[in-house]
C-alpha positions as CSV (number, residue, x, y, z in Angstrom):
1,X,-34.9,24.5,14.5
2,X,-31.6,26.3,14.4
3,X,-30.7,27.9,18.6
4,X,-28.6,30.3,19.1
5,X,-25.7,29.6,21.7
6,X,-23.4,32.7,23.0
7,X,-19.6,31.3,23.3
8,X,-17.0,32.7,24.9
9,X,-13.7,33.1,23.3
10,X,-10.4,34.6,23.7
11,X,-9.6,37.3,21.2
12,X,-6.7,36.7,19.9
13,X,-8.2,32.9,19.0
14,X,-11.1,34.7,17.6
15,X,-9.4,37.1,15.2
16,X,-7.4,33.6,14.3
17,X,-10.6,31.7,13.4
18,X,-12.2,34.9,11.6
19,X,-9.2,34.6,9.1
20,X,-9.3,31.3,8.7
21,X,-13.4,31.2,7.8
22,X,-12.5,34.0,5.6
23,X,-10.1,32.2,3.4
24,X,-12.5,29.1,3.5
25,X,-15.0,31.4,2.9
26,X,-17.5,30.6,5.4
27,X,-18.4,31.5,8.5
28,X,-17.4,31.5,12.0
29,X,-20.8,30.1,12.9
30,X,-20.5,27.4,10.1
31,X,-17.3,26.2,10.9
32,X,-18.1,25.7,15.0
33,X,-21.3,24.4,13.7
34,X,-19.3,21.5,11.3
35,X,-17.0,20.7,14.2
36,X,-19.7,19.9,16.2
37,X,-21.5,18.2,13.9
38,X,-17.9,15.9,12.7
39,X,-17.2,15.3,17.4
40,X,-20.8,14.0,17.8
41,X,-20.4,12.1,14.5
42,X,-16.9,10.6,15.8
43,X,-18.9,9.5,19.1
44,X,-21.5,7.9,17.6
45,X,-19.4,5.6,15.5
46,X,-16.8,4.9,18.3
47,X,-20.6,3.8,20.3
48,X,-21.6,1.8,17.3
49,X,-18.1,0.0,17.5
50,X,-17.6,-0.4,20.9
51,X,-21.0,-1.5,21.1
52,X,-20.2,-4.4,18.2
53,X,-16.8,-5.9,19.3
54,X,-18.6,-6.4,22.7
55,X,-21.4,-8.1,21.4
56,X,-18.7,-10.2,19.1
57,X,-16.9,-10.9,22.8
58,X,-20.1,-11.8,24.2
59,X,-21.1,-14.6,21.4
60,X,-17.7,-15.7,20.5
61,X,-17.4,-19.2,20.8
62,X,-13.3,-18.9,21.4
63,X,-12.0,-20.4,24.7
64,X,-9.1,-19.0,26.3
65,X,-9.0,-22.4,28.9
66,X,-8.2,-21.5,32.1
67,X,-4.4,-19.5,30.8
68,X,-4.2,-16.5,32.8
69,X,-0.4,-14.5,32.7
70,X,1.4,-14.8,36.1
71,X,2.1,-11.7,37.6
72,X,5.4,-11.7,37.1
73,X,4.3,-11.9,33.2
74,X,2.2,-8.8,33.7
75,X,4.5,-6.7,35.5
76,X,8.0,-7.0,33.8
77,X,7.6,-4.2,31.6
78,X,7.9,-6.5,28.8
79,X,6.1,-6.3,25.0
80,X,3.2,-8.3,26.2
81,X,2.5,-10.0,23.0
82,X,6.3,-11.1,21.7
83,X,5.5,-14.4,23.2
84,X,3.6,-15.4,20.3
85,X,6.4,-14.0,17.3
């Protein structure tokens, strides 16, 4: 079931977005309704692929050995991976 939200816009903005539903002729509602739709979308995936590169990290069976970079290493403002060109 559809809710109705109120929003509060600047004018000027809203006159902008007015003309721009117009000549994709729709509405002002629609098009806040499909940006909202497309952020939560975005957020979900990002979740979904966050949530699978850790669980690659956590059964990866790759072993770094004991290298850690010196601090020097870390801090000089170096490319941090022209080591291995």
């Amino acid at each position: 079931m559809a809710k109705n939200i109120t929003l509060a816009i600047d004018e000027d903005l809203l006159d902008k977005v007015r003309v721009l539903a117009a000549i994709k002729r729709t509405s002002v509602n629609e098009l806040v309704r499909t940006y909202l739709q497309r952020l939560v979308a975005q957020e979900q995936e990002r979740d979904e692929v966050t949530e699978e590169l850790l669980k690659l990290s956590r059964d990866s069976k790759a072993d770094m050995g004991n290298w850690r970079p010196s601090r020097d290493e870390t801090c000089s403002g170096e490319p941090r991976f022209d080591r291995w060109r």
